[in-house]
N, C-alpha and C positions, 0 to 999 in steps of 0.2 A: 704207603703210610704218609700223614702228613709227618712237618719238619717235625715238632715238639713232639710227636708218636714215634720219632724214630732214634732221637736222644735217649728217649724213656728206656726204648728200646736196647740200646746201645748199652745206658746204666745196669739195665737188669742184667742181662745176658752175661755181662762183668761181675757180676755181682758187687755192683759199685766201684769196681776198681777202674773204668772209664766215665770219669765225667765230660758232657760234650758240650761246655757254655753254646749260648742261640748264638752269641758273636762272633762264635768261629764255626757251627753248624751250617747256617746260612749260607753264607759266605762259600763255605765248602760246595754245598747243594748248589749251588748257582755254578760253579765253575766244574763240577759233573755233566750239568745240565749244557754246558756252553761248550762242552768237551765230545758230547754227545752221548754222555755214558748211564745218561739217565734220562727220564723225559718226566715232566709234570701236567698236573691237568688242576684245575680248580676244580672245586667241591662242597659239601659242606663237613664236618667234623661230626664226629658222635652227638657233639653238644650244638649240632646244627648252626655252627661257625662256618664262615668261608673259608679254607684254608687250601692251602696248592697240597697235592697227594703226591708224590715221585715213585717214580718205578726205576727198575736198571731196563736199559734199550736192549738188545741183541749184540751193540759193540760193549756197552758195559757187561755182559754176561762173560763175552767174550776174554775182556780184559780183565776182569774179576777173577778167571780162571789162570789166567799167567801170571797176576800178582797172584796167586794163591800158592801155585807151584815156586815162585821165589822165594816168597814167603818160608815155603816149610824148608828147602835147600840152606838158608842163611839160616833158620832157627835151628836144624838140626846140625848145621857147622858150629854155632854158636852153643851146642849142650855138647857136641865134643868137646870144643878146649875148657869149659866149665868142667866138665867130668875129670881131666886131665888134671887139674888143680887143686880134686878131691884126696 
């Protein structure tokens, strides 16, 4: 996806509950890219605009998978002591 394709993206799937300003999306996307966690290519857009497209590389799929498993360890410690306070 390009960048504004992948906010959109972000928006919905939240159902609005993540908004991802361009000034900090960017930004982000660049320092993925520079991490190696992602790779870009120019393109044109639906509306036949230039815009860069990103993918995740093989180390971001990688890593994508260990922050996921972190993820859900911290979230489901974090709905224990919530539970606890019920």
């Amino acid at each position: 996806m390009h960048g504004w394709a992948i906010g959109e993206r972000i928006r919905q799937v939240s159902r609005d509950a993540v908004l991802v300003p361009q000034g900090s999306l960017y930004p982000a996307l660049h320092r993925l890219e520079r991490r190696g966690w992602i790779v870009a290519e120019w393109g044109a857009s639906e509306s036949n605009r230039k815009a860069k497209f990103y993918e995740l590389s093989a180390a971001g799929k990688k890593h994508l998978a260990h922050e996921s498993k972190a993820w859900s360890k911290i979230s489901a410690a974090i709905t224990l002591v919530m539970d606890m306070t019920a």
